[in-house]
DRENLO-760314 format. One record per residue (C-alpha): z negated, y, x negated. Coordinates in Angstrom, 2 decimals, always signed. Example, Ala and Ser with C-alpha at 12.3 -4.5 7.8 and 13.67 -1.06 7.14 Angstrom:
2
+---------+---------+---------+
:      up :   north :    east :
+---------+---------+---------+
:   -7.80 :   -4.50 :  -12.30 :
:   -7.14 :   -1.06 :  -13.67 :
+---------+---------+---------+
# end
This chain:
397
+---------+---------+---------+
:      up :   north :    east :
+---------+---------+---------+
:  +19.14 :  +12.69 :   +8.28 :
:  +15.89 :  +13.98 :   +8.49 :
:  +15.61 :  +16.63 :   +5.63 :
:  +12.36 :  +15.09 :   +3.67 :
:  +14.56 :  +11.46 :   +3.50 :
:  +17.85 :  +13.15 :   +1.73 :
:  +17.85 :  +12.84 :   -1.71 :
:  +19.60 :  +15.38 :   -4.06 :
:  +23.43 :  +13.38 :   -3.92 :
:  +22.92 :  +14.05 :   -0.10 :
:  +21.65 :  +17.71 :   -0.49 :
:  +24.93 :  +18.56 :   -2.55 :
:  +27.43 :  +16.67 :   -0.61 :
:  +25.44 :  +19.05 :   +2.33 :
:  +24.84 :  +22.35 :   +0.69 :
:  +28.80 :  +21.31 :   -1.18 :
:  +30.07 :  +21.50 :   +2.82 :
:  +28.41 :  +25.03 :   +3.35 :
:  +30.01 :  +26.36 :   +0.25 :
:  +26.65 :  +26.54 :   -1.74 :
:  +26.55 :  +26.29 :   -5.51 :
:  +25.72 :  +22.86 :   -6.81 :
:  +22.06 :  +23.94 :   -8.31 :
:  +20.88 :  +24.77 :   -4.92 :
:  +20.50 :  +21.22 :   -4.29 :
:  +17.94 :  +20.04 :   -6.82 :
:  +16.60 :  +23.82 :   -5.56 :
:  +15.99 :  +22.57 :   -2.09 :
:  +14.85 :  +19.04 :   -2.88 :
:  +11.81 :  +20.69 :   -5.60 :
:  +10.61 :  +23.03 :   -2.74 :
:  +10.04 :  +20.24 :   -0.76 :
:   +8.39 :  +17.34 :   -2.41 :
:   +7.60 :  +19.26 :   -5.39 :
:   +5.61 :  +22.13 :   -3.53 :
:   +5.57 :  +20.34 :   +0.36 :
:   +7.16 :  +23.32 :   +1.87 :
:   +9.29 :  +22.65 :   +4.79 :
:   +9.54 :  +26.04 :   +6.01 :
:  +12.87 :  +27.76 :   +4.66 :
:  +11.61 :  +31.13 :   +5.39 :
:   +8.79 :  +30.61 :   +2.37 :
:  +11.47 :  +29.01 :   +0.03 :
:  +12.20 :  +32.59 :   -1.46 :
:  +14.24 :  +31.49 :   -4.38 :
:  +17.03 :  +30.74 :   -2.43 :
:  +19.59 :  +33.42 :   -1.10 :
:  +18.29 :  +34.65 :   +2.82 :
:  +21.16 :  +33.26 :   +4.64 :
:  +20.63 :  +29.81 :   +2.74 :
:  +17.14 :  +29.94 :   +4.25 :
:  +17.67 :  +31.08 :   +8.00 :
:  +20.79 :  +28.12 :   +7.89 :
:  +18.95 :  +25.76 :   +6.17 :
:  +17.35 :  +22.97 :   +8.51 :
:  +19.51 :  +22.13 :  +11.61 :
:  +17.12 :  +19.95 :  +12.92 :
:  +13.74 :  +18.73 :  +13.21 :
:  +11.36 :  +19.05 :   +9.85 :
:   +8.33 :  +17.54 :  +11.31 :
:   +6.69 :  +14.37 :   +9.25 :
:   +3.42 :  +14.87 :  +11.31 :
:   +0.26 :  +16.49 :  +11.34 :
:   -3.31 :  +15.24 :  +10.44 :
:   -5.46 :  +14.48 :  +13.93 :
:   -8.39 :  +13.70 :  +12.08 :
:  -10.07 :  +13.24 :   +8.62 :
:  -13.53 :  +11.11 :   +8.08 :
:  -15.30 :  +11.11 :   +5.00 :
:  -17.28 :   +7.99 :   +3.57 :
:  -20.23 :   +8.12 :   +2.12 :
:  -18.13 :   +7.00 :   -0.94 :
:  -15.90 :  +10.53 :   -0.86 :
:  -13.22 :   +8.00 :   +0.35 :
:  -11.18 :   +9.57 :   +3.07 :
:   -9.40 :   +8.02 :   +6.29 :
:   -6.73 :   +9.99 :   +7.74 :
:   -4.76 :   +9.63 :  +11.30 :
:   -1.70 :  +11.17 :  +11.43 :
:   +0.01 :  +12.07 :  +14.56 :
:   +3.67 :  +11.04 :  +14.22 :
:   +6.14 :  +13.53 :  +16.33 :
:   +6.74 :  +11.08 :  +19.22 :
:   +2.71 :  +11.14 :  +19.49 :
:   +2.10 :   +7.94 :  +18.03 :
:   -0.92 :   +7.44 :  +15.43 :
:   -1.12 :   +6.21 :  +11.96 :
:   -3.65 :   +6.03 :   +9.53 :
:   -4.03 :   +6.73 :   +5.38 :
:   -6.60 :   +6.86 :   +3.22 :
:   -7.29 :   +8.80 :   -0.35 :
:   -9.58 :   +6.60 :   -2.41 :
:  -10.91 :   +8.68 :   -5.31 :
:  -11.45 :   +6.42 :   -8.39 :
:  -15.60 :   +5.65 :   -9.09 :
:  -16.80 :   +4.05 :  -12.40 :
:  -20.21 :   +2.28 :  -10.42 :
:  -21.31 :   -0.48 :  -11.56 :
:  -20.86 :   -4.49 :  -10.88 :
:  -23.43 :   -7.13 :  -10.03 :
:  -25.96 :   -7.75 :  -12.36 :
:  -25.28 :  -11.06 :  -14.45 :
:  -22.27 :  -10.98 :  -12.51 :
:  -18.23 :  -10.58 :  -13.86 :
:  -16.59 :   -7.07 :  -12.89 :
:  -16.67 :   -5.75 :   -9.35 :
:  -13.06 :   -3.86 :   -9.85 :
:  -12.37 :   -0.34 :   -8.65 :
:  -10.12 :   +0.17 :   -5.57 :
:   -7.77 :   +1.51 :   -7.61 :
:   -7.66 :   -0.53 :  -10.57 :
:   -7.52 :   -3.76 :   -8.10 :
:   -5.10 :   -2.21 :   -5.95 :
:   -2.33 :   -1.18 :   -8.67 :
:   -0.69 :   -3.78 :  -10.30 :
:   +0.05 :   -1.75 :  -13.49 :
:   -3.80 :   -1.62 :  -13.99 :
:   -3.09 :   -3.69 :  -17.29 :
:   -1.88 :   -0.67 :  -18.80 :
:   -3.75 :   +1.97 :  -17.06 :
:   -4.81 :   +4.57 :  -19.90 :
:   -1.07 :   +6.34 :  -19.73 :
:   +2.44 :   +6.13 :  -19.87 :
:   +3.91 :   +4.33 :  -23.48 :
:   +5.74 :   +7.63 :  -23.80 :
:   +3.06 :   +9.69 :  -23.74 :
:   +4.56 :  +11.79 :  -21.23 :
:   +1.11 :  +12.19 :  -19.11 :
:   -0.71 :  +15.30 :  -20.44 :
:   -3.82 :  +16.21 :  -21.09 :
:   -4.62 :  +17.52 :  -17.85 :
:   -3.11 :  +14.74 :  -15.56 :
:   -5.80 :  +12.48 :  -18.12 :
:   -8.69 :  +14.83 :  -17.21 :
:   -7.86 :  +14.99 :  -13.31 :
:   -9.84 :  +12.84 :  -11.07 :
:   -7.31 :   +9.95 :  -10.27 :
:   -7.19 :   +9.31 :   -6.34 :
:   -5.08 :   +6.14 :   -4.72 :
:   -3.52 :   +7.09 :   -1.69 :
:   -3.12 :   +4.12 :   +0.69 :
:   +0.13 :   +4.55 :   +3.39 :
:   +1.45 :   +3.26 :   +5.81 :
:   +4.71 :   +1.92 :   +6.91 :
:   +5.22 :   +0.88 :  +10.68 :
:   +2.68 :   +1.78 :  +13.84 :
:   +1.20 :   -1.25 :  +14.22 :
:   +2.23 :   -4.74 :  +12.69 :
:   +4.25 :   -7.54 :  +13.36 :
:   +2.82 :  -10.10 :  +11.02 :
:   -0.68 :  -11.03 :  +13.18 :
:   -2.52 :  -12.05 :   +9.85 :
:   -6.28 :  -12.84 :  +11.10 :
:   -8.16 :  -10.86 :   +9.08 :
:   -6.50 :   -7.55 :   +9.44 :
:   -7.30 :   -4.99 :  +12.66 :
:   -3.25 :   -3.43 :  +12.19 :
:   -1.84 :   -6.17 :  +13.72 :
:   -4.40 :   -6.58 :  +16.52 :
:   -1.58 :   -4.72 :  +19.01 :
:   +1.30 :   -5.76 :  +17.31 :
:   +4.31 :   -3.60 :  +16.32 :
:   +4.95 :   -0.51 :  +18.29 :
:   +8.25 :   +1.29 :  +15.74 :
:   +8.80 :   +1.52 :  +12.10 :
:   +8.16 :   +4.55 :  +10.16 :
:  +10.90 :   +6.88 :   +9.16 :
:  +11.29 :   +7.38 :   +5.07 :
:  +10.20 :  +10.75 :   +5.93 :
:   +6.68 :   +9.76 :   +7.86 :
:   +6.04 :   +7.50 :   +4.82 :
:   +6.59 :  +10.05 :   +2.09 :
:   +4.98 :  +12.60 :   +4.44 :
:   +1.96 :  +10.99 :   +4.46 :
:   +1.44 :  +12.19 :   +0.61 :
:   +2.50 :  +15.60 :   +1.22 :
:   -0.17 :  +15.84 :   +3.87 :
:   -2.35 :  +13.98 :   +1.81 :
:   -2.07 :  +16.69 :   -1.00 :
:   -3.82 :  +18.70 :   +1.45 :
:   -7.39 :  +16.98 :   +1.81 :
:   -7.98 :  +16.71 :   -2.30 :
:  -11.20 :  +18.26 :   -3.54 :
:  -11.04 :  +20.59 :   -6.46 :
:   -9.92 :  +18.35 :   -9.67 :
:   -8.19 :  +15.40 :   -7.78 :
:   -4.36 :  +14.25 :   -7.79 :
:   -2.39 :  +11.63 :   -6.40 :
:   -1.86 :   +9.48 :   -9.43 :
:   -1.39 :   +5.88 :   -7.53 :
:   -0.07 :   +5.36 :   -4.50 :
:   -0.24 :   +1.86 :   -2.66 :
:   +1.67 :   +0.30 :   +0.10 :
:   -1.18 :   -1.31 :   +1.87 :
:   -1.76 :   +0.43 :   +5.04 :
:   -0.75 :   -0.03 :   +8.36 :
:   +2.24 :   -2.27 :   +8.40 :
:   +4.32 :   -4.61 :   +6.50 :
:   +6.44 :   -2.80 :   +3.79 :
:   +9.52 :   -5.27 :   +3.38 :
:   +9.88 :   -5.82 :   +7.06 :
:  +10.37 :   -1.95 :   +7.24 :
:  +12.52 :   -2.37 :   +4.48 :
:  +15.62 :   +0.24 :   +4.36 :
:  +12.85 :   +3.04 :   +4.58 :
:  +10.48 :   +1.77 :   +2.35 :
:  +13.12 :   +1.55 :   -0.66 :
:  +14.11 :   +5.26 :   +0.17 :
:  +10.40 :   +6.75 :   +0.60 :
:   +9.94 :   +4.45 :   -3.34 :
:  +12.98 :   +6.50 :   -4.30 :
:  +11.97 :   +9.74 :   -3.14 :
:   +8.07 :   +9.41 :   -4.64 :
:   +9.12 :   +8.76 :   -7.40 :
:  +12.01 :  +10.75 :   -8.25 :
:  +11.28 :  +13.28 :  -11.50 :
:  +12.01 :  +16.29 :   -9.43 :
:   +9.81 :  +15.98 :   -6.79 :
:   +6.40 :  +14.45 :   -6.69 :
:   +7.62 :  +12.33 :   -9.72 :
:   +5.13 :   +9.33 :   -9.28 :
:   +5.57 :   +6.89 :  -12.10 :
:   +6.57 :   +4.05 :  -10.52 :
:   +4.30 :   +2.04 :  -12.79 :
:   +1.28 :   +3.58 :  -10.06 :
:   +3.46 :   +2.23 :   -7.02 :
:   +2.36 :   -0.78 :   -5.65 :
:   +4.13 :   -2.41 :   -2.69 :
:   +1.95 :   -5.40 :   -0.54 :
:   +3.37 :   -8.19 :   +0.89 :
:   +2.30 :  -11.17 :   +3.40 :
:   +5.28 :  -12.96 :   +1.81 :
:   +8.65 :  -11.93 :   +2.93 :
:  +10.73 :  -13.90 :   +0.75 :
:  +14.27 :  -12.32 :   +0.75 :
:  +12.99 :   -8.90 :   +0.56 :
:  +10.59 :   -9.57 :   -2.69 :
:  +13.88 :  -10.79 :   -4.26 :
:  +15.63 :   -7.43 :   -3.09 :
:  +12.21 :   -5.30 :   -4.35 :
:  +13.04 :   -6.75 :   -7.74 :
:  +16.31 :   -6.51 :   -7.84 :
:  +16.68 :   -2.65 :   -6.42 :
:  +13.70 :   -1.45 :   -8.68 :
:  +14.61 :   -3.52 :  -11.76 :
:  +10.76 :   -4.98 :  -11.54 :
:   +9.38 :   -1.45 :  -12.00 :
:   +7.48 :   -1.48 :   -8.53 :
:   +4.43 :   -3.28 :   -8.52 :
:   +4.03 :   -6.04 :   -6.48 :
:   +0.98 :   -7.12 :   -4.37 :
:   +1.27 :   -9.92 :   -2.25 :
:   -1.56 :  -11.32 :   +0.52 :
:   -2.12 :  -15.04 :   -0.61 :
:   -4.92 :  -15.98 :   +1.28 :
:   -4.93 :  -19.84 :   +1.21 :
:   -3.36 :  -21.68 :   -0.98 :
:   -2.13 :  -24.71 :   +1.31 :
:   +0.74 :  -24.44 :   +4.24 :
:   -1.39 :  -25.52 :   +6.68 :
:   -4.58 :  -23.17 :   +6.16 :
:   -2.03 :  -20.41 :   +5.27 :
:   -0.19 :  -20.78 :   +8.78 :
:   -3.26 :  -20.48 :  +10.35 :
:   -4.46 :  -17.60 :   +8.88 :
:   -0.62 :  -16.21 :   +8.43 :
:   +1.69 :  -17.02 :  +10.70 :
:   +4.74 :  -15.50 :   +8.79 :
:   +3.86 :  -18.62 :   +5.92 :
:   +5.29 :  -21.00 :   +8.72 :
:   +8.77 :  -19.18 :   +8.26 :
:   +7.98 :  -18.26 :   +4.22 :
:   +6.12 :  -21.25 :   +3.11 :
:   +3.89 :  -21.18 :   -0.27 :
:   +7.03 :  -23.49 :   -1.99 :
:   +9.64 :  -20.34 :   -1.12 :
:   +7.53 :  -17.90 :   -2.03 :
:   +6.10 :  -18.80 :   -5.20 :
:   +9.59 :  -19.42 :   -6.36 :
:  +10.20 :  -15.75 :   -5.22 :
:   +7.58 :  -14.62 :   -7.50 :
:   +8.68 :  -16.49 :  -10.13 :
:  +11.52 :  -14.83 :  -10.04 :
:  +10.22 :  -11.38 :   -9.94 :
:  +11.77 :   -9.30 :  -12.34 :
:   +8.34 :   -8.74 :  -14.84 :
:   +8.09 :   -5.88 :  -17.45 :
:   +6.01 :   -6.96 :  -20.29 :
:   +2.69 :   -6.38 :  -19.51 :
:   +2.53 :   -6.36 :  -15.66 :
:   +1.11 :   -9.01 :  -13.67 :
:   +1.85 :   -9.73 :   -9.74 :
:   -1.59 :   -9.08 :   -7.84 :
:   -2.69 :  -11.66 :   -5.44 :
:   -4.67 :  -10.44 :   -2.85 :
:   -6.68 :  -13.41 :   -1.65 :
:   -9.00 :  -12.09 :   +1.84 :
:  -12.54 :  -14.91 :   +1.45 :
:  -13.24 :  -15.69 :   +5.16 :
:  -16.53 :  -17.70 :   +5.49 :
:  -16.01 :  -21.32 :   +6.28 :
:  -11.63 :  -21.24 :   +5.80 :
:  -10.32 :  -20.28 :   +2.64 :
:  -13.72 :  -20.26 :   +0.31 :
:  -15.07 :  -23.62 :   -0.67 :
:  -15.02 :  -24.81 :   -4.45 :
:  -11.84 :  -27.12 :   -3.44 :
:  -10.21 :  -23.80 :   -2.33 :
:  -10.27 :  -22.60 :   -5.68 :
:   -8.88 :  -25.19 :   -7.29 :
:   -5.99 :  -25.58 :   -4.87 :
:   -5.33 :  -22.07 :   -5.82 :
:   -5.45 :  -22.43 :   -9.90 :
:   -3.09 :  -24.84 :   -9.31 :
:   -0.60 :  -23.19 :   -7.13 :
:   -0.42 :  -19.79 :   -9.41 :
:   -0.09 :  -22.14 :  -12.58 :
:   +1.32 :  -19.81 :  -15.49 :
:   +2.55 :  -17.35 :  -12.96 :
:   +1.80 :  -13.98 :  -14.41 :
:   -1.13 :  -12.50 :  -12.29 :
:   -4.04 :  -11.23 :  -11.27 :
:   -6.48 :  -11.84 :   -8.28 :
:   -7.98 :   -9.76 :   -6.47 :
:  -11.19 :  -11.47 :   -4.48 :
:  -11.17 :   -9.23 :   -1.25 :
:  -14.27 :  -10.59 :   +0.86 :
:  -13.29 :   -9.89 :   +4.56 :
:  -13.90 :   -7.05 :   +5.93 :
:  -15.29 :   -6.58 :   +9.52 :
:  -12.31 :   -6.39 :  +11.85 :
:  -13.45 :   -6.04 :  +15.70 :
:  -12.59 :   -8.51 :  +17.92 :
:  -12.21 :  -11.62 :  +15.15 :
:  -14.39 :  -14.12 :  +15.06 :
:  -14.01 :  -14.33 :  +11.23 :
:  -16.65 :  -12.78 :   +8.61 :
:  -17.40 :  -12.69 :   +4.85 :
:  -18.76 :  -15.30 :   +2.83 :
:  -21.82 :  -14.56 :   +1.13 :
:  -21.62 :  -12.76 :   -2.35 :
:  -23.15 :  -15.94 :   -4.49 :
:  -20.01 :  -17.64 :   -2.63 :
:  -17.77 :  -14.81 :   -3.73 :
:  -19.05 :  -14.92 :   -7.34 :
:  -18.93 :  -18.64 :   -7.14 :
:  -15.48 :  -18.66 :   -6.17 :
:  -14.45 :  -16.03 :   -9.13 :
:  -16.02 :  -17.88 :  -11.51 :
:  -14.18 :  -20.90 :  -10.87 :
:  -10.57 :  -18.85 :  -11.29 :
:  -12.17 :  -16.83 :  -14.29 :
:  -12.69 :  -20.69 :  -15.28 :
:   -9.40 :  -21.78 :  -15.54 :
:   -8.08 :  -18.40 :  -17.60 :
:   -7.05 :  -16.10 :  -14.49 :
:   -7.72 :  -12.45 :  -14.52 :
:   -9.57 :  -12.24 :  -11.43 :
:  -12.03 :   -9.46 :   -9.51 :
:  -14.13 :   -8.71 :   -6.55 :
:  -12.89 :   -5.46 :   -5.08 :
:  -15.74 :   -3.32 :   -4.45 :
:  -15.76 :   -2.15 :   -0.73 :
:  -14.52 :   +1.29 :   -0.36 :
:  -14.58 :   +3.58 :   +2.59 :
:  -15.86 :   +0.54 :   +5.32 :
:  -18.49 :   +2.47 :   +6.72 :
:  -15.26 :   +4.73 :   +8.16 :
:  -13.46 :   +1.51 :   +8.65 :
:  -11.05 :   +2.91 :   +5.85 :
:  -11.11 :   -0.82 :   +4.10 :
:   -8.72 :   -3.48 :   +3.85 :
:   -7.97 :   -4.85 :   +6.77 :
:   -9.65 :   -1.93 :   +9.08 :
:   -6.69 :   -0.26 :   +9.89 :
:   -6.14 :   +0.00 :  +13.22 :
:   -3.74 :   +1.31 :  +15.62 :
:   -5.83 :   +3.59 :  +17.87 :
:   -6.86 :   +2.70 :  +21.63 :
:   -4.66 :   -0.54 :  +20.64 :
:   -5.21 :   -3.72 :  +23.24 :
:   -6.09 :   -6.75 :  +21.52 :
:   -3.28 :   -9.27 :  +21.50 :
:   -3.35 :  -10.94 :  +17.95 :
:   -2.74 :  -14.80 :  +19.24 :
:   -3.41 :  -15.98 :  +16.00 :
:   -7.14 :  -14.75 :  +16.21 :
:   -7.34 :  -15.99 :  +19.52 :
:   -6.65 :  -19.03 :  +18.78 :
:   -8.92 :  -19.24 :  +15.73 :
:  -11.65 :  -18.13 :  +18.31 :
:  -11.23 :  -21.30 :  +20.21 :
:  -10.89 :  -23.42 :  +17.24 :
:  -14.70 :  -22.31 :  +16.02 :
:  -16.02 :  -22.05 :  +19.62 :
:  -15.00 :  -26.22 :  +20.11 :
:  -15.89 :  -26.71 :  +16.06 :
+---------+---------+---------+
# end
């Protein structure tokens, strides 16, 4: 097992085997998600043989190929994997501008992204200090598989499909790298499952890199600032809550709220339709306080109209959420675009109508094609069907 996916049972029974006392385990496991170091030869607390016998293997979680920087300080990574492949992740420092004028709340990237936003001013326990409050609060976005599987319309990840999943190791390393390109006064504080990739079809490695984040001797990332996103995978939502107890945050991409618009935006709702999943979500192991996010993408012309809205109110009913209005961003290739922001508002005020918690997520990092739904797999051929065949659909419409 790659050394950055063990967690401290499996760095005792290891170090155990070698004769090693049993601290040197928790030892091992701080230096490297605590502090990022994967070079034994710098871990200088341990004893020198320990250190030249340490790693038997490969360490490598990647390197970063290139950073840009949005006029927004937001910041799009690609990572080079070790088998040359290319993913991308992006560190979205949190802003306080302003909404629309007369309009309701444009949210923050951050607050829309993290479904523990209800209770965003610190832990109950008071266990965030003083510093951590005064630190500029940056969501990292990462990734979980080269490419996608799930060809949702809107989204430039699946445009080449699914090359390989991620190792828990690439996932997780994506923050340690991440560490690396913070200005002076900014930490990690949220960290969302919304990059390239669908989490729960990468499952096994997603619930260890959620383990290892958020473990209290490492990077210790409460998991109340863990989101995970879904398009809708139905058994794994019911294993999210079940492993985690609820305590992950749970996104999931709505996006129409009928079967048959769904399917054609989604193709995975014609194996998960809306009836399975909501019951999924209903079942979703809440803590008080926290509210599933429902990430609903407003493409001009297919999911937007008044009627739209109402369908929706009706299918959330008393589930506990909020929505998060995400008009589309420019994906090349579809022939899809955003409605107009009086549609947008129009639309929110409708939900806001009927008592749901719902905002606009400002646009953050689009003019690096850092937003939702612009990450891409580099050099990637197009072969998304499902946009294909939406093409064809507006060209005879």
């Amino acid at each position: 097992m790659h050394p950055v996916a063990r967690l401290v049972p499996e760095w005792s029974a290891d170090l155990g085997a070698r004769g090693e006392r049993p601290f040197r385990a928790l030892e091992v496991f701080r230096w490297i998600h605590r502090r990022g170091e994967l070079d034994p030869s710098r871990m200088m607390s341990l004893p020198k043989s320990l250190r030249e016998s340490l790693f038997d293997g490969a360490t490598s979680i990647g390197s970063i190929e290139q950073v840009q920087r949005s006029s927004d300080d937001t910041r799009k990574a690609v990572v080079r994997l070790h088998d040359g492949a290319l993913i991308e992740t992006v560190l979205i420092p949190r802003t306080s501008g302003p909404g629309s004028a007369g309009k309701q709340p444009i949210d923050d990237e951050e607050d829309a992204d993290v479904a523990a936003g209800d209770d965003d001013d610190g832990d109950p326990d008071g266990s965030e200090g003083h510093d951590k409050k005064a630190a500029i609060r940056v969501t990292q976005c990462i990734s979980t598989q080269v490419g996608c599987a799930m060809g949702c319309v809107f989204c430039a990840s699946g445009l080449a499909g699914l090359k390989r999943h991620l190792g828990p190791e690439e996932i997780v390393g994506q923050v340690l790298l991440g560490k690396a390109l913070l200005d002076p006064g900014e930490e990690i504080r949220n960290v969302v499952y919304m990059g390239m990739g669908e989490p729960l079809h990468n499952y096994a490695a997603t619930k260890r890199s959620l383990e290892l984040l958020t473990h209290p001797e490492g990077l210790s990332i409460s998991t109340r600032r863990v989101t995970v996103s879904t398009s809708g995978l139905v058994p794994e939502i019911i294993k999210l809550g079940e492993d985690f107890k609820g305590q992950i945050g749970l996104a999931v991409s709505l996006h129409a709220a009928d079967d048959e618009r769904r399917t054609r935006l989604m193709p995975i709702n014609k194996k998960y339709p809306l009836a399975e999943l909501m019951s999924a979500l209903r079942r979703y192991p809440l803590p008080p306080r926290r509210r599933i996010t429902i990430e609903y993408t407003l493409v001009n012309g297919e999911n937007d109209s008044d009627a739209d809205a109402r369908r929706l109110i009706k299918l959330l009913g008393t589930l506990k959420v909020k929505v998060n209005l995400i008009p589309m961003n420019p994906v090349d290739g579809s022939p899809l675009s955003a409605p107009l922001m009086d549609r947008v508002f129009i639309f929110q005020e409708i939900l806001a109508g009927a008592g749901l918690s719902c905002f606009v997520r400002r646009r953050r990092g689009d003019d690096v094609a850092a937003a939702c739904g612009q990450l891409a797999l580099a050099g990637a051929k197009h072969t998304n069907r499902a946009i294909k065949k939406l093409a064809v659909l507006k060209t005879e419409g």
